[in-house]
C-alpha positions in Angstrom: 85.2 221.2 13.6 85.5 218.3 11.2 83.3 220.0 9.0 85.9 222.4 8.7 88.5 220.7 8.2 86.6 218.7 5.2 86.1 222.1 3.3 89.3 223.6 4.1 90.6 219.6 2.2 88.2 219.9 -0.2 89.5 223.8 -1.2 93.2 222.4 -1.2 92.5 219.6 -3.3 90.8 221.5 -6.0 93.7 224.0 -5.8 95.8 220.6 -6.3 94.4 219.3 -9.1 93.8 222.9 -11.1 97.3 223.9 -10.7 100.0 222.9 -13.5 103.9 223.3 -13.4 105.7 225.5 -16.2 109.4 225.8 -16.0 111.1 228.4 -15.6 112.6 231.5 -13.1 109.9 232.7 -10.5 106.4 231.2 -10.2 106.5 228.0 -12.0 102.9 227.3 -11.6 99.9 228.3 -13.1 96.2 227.3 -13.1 94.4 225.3 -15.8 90.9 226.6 -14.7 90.7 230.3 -13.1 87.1 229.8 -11.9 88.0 226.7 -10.5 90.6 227.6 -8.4 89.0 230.4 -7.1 86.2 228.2 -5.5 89.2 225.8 -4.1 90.7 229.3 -2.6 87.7 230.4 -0.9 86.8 226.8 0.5 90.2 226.9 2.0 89.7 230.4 3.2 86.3 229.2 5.0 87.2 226.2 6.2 90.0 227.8 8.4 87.7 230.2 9.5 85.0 227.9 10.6 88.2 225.7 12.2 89.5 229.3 14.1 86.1 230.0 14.7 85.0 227.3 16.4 88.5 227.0 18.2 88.3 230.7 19.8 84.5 229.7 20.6 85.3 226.8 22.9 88.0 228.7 24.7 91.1 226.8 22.6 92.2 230.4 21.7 92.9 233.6 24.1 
């Protein structure tokens, strides 16, 4: 469970520190490094699947 929840940190911080702010209408923010803010989205996206996985396994879920 931890383990998830370092990955799932580790994916939001890379999406942290890739992501500038440009003025403006809409979405104001914008990536500095595509590839590297890919890898912090699918660290996220596996980290809360091992954490959901691993909830629903021990019975935490219905």
């Amino acid at each position: 469970m931890y383990f998830g929840i370092a990955v799932a940190g580790l994916g939001v911080l890379l999406l942290a520190f890739t992501t500038k702010w440009q003025g403006g209408w809409g979405y104001p923010y914008r990536t500095t490094n595509k590839p590297l803010a890919r890898l912090g989205w699918l660290l996220l996206l596996i980290g809360l699947a091992i954490l959901i996985g691993m909830a629903y396994l021990n019975g935490q879920l219905g």
